[in-house]
N, C-alpha and C positions, 0 to 999 in steps of 0.2 A: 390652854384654849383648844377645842372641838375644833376641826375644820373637816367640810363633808363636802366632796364634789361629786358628780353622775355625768355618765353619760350613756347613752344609748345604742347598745350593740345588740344585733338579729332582734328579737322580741321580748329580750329585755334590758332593765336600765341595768351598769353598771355603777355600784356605791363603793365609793374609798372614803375610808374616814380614817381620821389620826388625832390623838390626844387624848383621846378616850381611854384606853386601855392599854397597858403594857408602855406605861411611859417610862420606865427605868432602861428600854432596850435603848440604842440609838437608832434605832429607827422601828416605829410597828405602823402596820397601815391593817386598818379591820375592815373587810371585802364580801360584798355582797352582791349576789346575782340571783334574783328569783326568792326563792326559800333557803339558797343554800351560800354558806358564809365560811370565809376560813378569815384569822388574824396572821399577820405574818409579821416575824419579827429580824431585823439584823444586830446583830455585836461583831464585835471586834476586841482582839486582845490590847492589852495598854501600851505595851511595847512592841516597837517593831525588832525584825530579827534584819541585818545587811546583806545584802548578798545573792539573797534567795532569786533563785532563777525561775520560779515557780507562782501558782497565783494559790495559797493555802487555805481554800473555799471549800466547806464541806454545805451542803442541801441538805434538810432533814425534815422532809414532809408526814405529815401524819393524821391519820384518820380517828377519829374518836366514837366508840359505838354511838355514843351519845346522842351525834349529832340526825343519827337516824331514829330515833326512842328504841335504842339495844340494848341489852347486853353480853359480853363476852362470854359464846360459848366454851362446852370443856372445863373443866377442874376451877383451871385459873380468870377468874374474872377479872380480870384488867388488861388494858393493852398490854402488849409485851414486844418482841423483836418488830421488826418492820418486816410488813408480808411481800410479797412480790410487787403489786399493785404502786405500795409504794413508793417501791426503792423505784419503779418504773415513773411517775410523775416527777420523784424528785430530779431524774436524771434528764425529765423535758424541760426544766427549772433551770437546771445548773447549765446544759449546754448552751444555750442563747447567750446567759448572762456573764460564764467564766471569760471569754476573749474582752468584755469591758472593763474589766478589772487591770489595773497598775500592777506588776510585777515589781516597783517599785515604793508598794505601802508596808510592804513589808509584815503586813499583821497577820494571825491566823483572822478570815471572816467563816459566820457562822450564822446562815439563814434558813429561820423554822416557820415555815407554813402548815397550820393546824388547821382541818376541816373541823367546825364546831354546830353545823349544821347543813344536813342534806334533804333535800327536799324528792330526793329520787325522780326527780325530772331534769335539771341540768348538772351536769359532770362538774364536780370540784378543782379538776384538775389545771383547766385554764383560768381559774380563778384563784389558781394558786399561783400561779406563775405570773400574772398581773400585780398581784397582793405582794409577791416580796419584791418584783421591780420595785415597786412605789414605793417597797420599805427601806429599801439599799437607795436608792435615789431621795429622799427626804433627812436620810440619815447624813453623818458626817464622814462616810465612808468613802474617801474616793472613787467615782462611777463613770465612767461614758455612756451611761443610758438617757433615757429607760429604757424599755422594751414592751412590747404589748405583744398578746398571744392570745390567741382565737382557732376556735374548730371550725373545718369547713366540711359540708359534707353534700352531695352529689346524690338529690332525693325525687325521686320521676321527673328528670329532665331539669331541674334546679337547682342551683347551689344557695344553701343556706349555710347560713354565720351562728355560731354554737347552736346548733343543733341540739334537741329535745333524747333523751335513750330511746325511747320509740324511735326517732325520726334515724336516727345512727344505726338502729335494727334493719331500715326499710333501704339503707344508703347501699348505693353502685359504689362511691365512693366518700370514704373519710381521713383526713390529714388534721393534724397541728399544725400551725403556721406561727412561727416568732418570728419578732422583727423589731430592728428601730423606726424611728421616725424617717429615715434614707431608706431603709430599704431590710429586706428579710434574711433572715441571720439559720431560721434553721427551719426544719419542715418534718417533720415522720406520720406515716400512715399506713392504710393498706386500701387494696380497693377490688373490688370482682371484674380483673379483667378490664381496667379503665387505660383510655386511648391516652398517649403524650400527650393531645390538645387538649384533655380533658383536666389531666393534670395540671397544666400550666395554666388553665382558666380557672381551678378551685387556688393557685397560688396567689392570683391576679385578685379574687374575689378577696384574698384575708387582705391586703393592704390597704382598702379605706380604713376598716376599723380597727388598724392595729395604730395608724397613725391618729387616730381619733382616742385611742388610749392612750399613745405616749402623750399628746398635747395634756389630757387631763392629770397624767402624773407632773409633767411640768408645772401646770398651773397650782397642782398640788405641794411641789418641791418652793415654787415661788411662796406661797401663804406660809409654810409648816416646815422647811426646810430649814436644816443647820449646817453651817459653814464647816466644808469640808476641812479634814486633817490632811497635817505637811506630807508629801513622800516623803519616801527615807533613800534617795539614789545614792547612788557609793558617787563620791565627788573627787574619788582618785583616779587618775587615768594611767595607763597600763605602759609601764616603763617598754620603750622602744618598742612603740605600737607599728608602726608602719614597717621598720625591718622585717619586724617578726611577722608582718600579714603577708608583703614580698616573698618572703620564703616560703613562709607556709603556703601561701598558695600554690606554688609549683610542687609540693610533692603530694598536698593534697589532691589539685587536680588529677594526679595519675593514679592513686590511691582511689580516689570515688570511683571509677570506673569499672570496676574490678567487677565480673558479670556474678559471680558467687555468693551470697549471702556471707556466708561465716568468713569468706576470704577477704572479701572485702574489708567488713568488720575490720580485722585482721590488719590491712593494707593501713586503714585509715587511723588504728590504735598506734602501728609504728609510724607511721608520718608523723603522728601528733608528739608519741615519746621524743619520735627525732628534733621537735623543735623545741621542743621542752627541754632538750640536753644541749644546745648549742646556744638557746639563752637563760639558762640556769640560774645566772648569776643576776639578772633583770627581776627574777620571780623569788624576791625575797622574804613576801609571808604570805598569810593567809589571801587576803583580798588581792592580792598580784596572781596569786591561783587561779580565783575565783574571773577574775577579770581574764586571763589570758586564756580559759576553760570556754569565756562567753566566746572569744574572739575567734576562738576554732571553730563554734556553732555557728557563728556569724558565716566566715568564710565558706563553710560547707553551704549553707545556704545560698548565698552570694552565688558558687559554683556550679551549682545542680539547676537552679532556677534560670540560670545565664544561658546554660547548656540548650535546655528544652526551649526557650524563647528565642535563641539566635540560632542554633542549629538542628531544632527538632528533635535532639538525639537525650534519651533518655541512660539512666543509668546503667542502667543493663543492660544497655545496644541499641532496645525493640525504636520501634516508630511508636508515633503520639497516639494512633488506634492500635496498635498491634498486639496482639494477648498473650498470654504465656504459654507453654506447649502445654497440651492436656492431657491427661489419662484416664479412662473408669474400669470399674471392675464392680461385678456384683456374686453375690453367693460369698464372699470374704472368709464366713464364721458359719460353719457348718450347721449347729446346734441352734440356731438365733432363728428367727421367723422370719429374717429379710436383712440384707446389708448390702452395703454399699460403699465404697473406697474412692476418691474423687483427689483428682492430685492435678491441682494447676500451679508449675513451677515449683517452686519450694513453699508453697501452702497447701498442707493435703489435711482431712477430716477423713474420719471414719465413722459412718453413719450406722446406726442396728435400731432397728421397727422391732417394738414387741406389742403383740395384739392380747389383750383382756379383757375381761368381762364389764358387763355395766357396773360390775361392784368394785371394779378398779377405776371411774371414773375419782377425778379428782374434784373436792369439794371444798367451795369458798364458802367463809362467814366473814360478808363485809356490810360496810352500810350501804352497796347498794341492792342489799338483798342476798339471801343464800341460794347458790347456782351450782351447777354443775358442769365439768367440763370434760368432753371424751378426749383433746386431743392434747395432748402434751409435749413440747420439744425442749428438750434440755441440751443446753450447753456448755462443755467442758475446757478448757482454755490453761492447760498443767505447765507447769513451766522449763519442762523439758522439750515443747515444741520450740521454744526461742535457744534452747540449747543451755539454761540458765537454772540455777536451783534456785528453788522457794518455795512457800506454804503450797500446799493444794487444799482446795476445797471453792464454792462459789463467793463471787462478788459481783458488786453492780454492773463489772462489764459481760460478767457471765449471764447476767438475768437478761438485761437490755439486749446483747447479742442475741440468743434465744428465742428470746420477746419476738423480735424484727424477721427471725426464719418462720417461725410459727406463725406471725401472720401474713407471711408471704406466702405459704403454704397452703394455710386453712380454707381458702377459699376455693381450691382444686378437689377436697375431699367430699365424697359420696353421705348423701343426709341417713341419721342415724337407720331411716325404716332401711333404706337399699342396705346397708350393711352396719349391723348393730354389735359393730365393734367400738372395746375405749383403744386407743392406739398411742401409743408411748415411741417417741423416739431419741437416742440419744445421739449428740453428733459428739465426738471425741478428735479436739484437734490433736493432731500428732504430728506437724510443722506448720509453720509460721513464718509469713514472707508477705503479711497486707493481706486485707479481703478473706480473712478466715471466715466469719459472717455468713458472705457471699458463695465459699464455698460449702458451707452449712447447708446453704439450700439446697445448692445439686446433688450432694453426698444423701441426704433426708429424700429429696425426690427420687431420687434411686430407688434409695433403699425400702420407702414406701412401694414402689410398684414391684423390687422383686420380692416382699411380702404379700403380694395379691392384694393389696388394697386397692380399689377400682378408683384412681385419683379419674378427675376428669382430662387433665393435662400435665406432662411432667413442666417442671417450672426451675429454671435459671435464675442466676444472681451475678452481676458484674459491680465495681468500686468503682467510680472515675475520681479523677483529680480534675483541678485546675490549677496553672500558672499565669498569674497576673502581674502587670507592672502598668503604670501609667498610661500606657497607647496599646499594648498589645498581651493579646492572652493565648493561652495554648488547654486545650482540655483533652486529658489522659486518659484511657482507658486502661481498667484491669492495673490498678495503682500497686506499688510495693513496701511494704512498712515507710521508706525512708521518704519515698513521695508522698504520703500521706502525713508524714512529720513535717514537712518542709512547703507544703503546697498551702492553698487558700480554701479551698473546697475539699469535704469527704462527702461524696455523694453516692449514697448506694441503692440502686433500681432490682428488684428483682420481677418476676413475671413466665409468662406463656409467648408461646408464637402468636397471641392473639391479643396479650395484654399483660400490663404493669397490675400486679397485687401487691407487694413492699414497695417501700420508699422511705429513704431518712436522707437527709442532708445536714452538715453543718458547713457554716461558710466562718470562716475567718477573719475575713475583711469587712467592709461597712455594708455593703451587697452586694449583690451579682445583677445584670440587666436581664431581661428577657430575652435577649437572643444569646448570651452566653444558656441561658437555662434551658432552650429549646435545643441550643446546638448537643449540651450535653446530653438533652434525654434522644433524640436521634442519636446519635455516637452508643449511648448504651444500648437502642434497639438494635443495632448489627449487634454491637457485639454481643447482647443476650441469645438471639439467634444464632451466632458460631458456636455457640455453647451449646444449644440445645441441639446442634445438628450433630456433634460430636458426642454428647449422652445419647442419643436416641440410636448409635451407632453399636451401643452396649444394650441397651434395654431402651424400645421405642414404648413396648404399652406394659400395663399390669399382668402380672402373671396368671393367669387364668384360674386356677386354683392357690388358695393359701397354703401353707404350709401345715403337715400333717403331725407337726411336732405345737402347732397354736388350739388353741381350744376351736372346738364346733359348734359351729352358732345354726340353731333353727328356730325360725319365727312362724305367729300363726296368730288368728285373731280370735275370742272368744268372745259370748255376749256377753256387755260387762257385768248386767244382773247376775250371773255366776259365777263369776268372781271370788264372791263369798264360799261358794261350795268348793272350790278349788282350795282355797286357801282353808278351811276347815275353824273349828274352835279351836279360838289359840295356836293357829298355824298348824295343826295337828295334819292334816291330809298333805299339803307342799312339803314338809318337811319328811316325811314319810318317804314322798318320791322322789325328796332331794336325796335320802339316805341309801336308797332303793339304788338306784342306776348310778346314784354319785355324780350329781349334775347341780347345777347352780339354775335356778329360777327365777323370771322376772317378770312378773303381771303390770304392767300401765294401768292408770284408772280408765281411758278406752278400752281395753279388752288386750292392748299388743301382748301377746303371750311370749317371751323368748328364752330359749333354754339352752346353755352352754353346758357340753359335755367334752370330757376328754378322748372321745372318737365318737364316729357317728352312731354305732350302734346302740351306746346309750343314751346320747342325744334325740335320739328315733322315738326309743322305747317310754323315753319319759314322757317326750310329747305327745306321742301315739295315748297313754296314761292318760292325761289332762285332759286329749280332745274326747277321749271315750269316758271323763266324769260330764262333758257338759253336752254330749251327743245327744239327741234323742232317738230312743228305739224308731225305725220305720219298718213298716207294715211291708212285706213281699223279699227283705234283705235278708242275707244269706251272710251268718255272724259264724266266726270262731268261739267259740265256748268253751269254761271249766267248769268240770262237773263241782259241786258246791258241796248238795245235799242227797242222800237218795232215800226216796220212801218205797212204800208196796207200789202205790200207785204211778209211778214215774218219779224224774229226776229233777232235783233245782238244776238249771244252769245258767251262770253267769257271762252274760252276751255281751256287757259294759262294765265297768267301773262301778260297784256299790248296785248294780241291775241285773236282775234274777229273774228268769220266766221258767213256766214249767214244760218239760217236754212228758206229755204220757206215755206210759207203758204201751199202749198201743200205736205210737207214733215214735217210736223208736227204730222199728226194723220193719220191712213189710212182712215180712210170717207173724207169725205167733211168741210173744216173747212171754213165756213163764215167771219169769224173776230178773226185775232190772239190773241185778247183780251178774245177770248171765252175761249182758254187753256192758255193762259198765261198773267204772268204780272212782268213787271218791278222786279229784287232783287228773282224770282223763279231760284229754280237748276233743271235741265234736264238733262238726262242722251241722250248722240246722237255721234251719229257715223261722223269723219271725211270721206266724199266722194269722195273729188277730193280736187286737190289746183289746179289751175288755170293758165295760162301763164303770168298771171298779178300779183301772189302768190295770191289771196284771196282763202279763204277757205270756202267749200259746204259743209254744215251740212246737216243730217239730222237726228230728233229725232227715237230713238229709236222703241219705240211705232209705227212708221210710216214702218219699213221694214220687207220686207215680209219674207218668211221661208227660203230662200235661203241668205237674209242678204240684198237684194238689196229695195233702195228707188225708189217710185214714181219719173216718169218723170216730169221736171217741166221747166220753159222756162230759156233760157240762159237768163245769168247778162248781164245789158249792159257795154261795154268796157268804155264808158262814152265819146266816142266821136261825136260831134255837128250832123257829117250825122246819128247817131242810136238812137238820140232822139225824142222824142213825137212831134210830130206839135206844134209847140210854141203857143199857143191862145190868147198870151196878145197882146193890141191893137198896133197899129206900134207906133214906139217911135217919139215922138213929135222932129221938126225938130227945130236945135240951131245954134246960130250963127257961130257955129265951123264947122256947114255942108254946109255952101254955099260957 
């Protein structure tokens, strides 16, 4: 049986439907908004596994050219890995909905949201994350949702609810917003510089429609819903529970404390072996592991969260605002175009800006069209920062982290005309202690300005935590891995002295109120501001000049009707003075001319080239010239690019010159004054040298117009008569 419900969010309806397709999944809901539709499917494996402390949820969103009438560029035509974009949607997916999930179903789940139509006006993405709610909530999958997710976006003076790509072009500010029917569960976005009350009014704005979504998943789960599967809870209880929590408490408590990362670590490995050797005999098999393993995470939790609620005192000594000691340094890597070193506590990034050309911009082929992008931030996250081996290379928390620097950053950077560089940065964490992320941005704002990039403002990153319990909460700044495992809130703000551009949040719990949200994003404006007072202590502005080891960018504007002469048949003339000076070229179809060379003088030379193919001669200018050609009567000489005017014999020298070979020769420069252009365009030189004090050349005989009656008496004998003349 079909069951179709709508409901109405920003300016258009939202369609869920189920029963139609993909009835073999246990659960698929098919999602439509405007033109654009994704199907979203959940499964789950048959059996469950015991024990598992974990929720084994993978999201696997995916794009189909299709759905835009594409197809895949490059060799291979068919989708293939997942691009950025979507490991980036699937992970706004998976964080709302992972904390709803039972750690006691025990199943691997497996939720695939496929975009199978875009209509290049509303974003797939929160239609994706709508579509597998309803699909995991109608399913038989144990759930605590649904969830509902909507874009907010901040557009001359208005917030609007999913916003139009136009309208998110023209936006001060844009955020995701998820949330239950209680209340908002996660938040990411970026914004140009937008005030805290701004932010918290685009939050305030997503909760009518997010709970106008959950109700219609409900009502969706009532019609088309199947009766959820059993948990699988271990129904054993942990031989000598209460002893073993007595004691372990007390050597834990002195063990968390430990102000050291690895010593800590350390402190709390032997507490734990210590209680594991003195009830040995209670932890008879697997699941007695497994169980007295939960009861140590318990306790630590128990511990840390008690700590900071009843005594304000956090693990590491600091106070509930207080931030970790900070260092910078910039110039790090001699050879690099810009760096930067940013070390708060035992989380430091190494930042390196490399500046290139427009041909090193990076290029998308997706359905919402092929783009281009100049700014690039990568992030590297190896497993030698936690002190720990393992694979290297990227994953979704590399992208997503990255993602979150990069757009916290972009909105500080100079528009291509002011500075028409592609700009690559790479952040290289090289310890880890919480808020890597966070320090991404400093280390990358650094290192962009001691590369001479002309940012508008350098930009800060702080993490907060929150601890909550039934009456009372505490909110952290500048979190450290273990409070961000243990706490209810990861909240991370980045921005200016003037304003928030990042933002992500995830909550934990059912939701946070409004003045817990407010309190937090005040709490992050100091503390982003201690930060940036202590960067700007190291490097306040951009470095004045770039680095003489980065390519040399000069721009200029040409009319675009010459364009074509520039560019020649078959690229024949650009390439020529690409090969020439050894420069890379770049024409816009306005006219922007920009030419990257590796120092300036060939940068000069080329451009200087190009503007002297589209120059036009003027009448009274005083040109540098190469002799070209020489006849009896005077010289070609070459005043432009492909432009020859003649200088006479007699307007070469003021005396008397015999034979132009006497002043000049073939591959000479001459310095000579344009005198006339002609009714025919040719062009009367005359050299320099040759005019008198008033500026004016010697008279000299007109050019002939080149036709048969103003020629010389022909002298050759009469032409031999042919059989074609009788």
């Amino acid at each position: 049986m079909i069951n179709k419900l709508e409901c109405k969010i920003g300016n258009e309806t939202l369609v869920l439907e189920t029963g139609r397709m993909a009835k073999q999944a246990n659960g698929a809901v098919f999602a439509t908004y405007g033109g654009s539709a994704v199907i979203a499917t959940a499964c789950c494996s048959s059996t469950p596994t015991e024990g598992l402390d974990f929720v084994p949820l993978t999201v696997e969103y995916s794009e189909k050219y299709y759905a835009a009438g594409k197809i895949p560029g490059g060799f291979i035509k068919r989708e293939t890995r997942p691009k950025d974009r979507e490991i980036l949607v699937s992970r706004i997916i998976d964080r709302p909905m992972r904390p709803l999930f039972r750690k006691e179903f025990g199943r691997e789940i497996q939720v695939v949201p496929t975009c199978i139509s875009a209509d290049q006006i509303n974003p797939p993405d929160v239609i994706a994350a709508n579509a597998a709610s309803a699909a995991v909530h109608i399913s038989d999958i144990p759930f605590d949702g649904p969830i509902g997710c909507v874009r907010v976006a901040l557009v001359d003076g208005s917030y609007i609810v999913n916003p139009s790509y136009d309208q998110i072009e023209r936006a001060k500010l844009e955020i995701v917003v998820a949330g239950t029917a209680v209340g908002i569960t996660m938040v990411e976005g970026g914004s140009h510089e937008s005030t805290e009350e701004e932010m918290i009014q685009a939050i305030e704005t997503a909760k009518e429609p997010i709970s106008q979504i959950c109700a219609t998943i409900e009502e969706l789960r009532r019609l088309a819903g199947k009766e959820k599967l059993a948990l699988a809870p271990l129904l054993v209880e942990l031989n000598n529970k209460e002893e073993i929590r007595v004691y372990a408490r007390e050597l834990l408590s002195s063990a968390l404390f430990t102000k050291i990362k690895q010593e800590r670590a350390k402190a709390v490995a032997q507490a734990i072996a210590a209680v594991k050797e003195k009830f040995k005999d209670s932890l008879t098999d697997d699941i007695q592991s497994k169980l007295f393993s939960k009861l140590m995470d318990d306790l630590q939790y128990e511990i840390l969260r008690s700590s900071i609620l009843d005594k304000g005192l956090r693990v590491d000594g600091r106070g509930l605002e207080e931030i970790r000691p900070i260092t910078c340094e910039t110039g790090v890597l001699s050879r690099t175009h810009g760096s930067a070193l940013f070390t708060r506590g035992e989380t430091q990034v190494l930042a390196v800006t490399t500046l290139g050309t427009v041909f090193d911009e990076q290029i998308f082929d997706d359905i919402e069209g092929d783009r281009r992008e100049r700014f690039m931030l990568h992030y590297n996250f190896p497993p030698f920062s936690v002190g720990e081996v393992g694979r290297l290379g990227t994953g979704r928390r590399e992208i997503g982290h990255g993602d979150l620097a990069r757009r916290s950053i972009e909105p500080m950077l100079p528009p291509k005309e002011k500075f028409p560089y592609t700009i690559r940065v790479v952040a290289e964490v090289l310890e880890s202690n919480g808020s890597s992320s966070m320090a991404t941005v400093c280390s990358s704002s650094m290192a962009l300005m001691h590369a001479g990039v002309p940012v508008s403002r350098p930009v800060a990153g702080i993490a907060m935590g929150l601890i909550t319990d039934e009456t009372r909460y505490a909110v952290l700044s500048d979190i450290l891995g273990d409070e961000d495992h243990l706490g209810d809130m990861d909240f991370k703000v980045a921005g200016t002295k003037d304003g928030i551009t990042g933002f992500q949040m995830d909550i934990k719990i059912s939701s946070v109120s409004t003045e817990i949200l407010r309190k937090a994003l005040d709490q992050a404006k100091r503390g982003r501001l201690h930060i940036l007072s202590i960067m700007e202590k190291t490097i306040a502005a951009p470095q004045s000049e770039i680095s003489p080891l980065a390519p040399q960018v000069l721009s200029a504007r040409i009319d675009p009707e010459k364009i074509g002469l520039v560019i020649g048949p078959a690229g024949k003339n650009i390439k020529a003075i690409s090969e020439k000076y050894g420069v890379q070229i770049n024409i816009e179809e306005d006219g922007s001319l920009t030419v990257y060379g590796k120092d300036q003088k060939s940068a000069f030379d080329a451009r200087d080239a190009i503007l002297g193919m589209v120059e036009e001669p003027e009448v009274g200018k005083v040109y540098t010239g190469t002799v070209k050609r020489i006849m009896d009567f005077g010289a070609f000489i070459e005043i432009l690019p492909g432009r020859e005017g003649l200088c006479h014999i007699s307007r070469l020298a003021k005396g008397r010159v015999e034979k132009v070979t006497d002043v000049l020769k073939e591959g000479d420069t001459i310095q000579v004054k344009l005198m006339e252009i002609d009714h025919l365009g040719r062009l009367n030189l005359a050299a320099v040298d040759s005019l008198d004090e008033n500026g004016e050349a010697p008279q000299r005989p007109p050019r002939s117009e080149g036709r048969p009656s103003d020629r010389a008496r022909d002298t050759r004998p009469p032409r031999r008569e042919s059989y074609r003349d009788r």
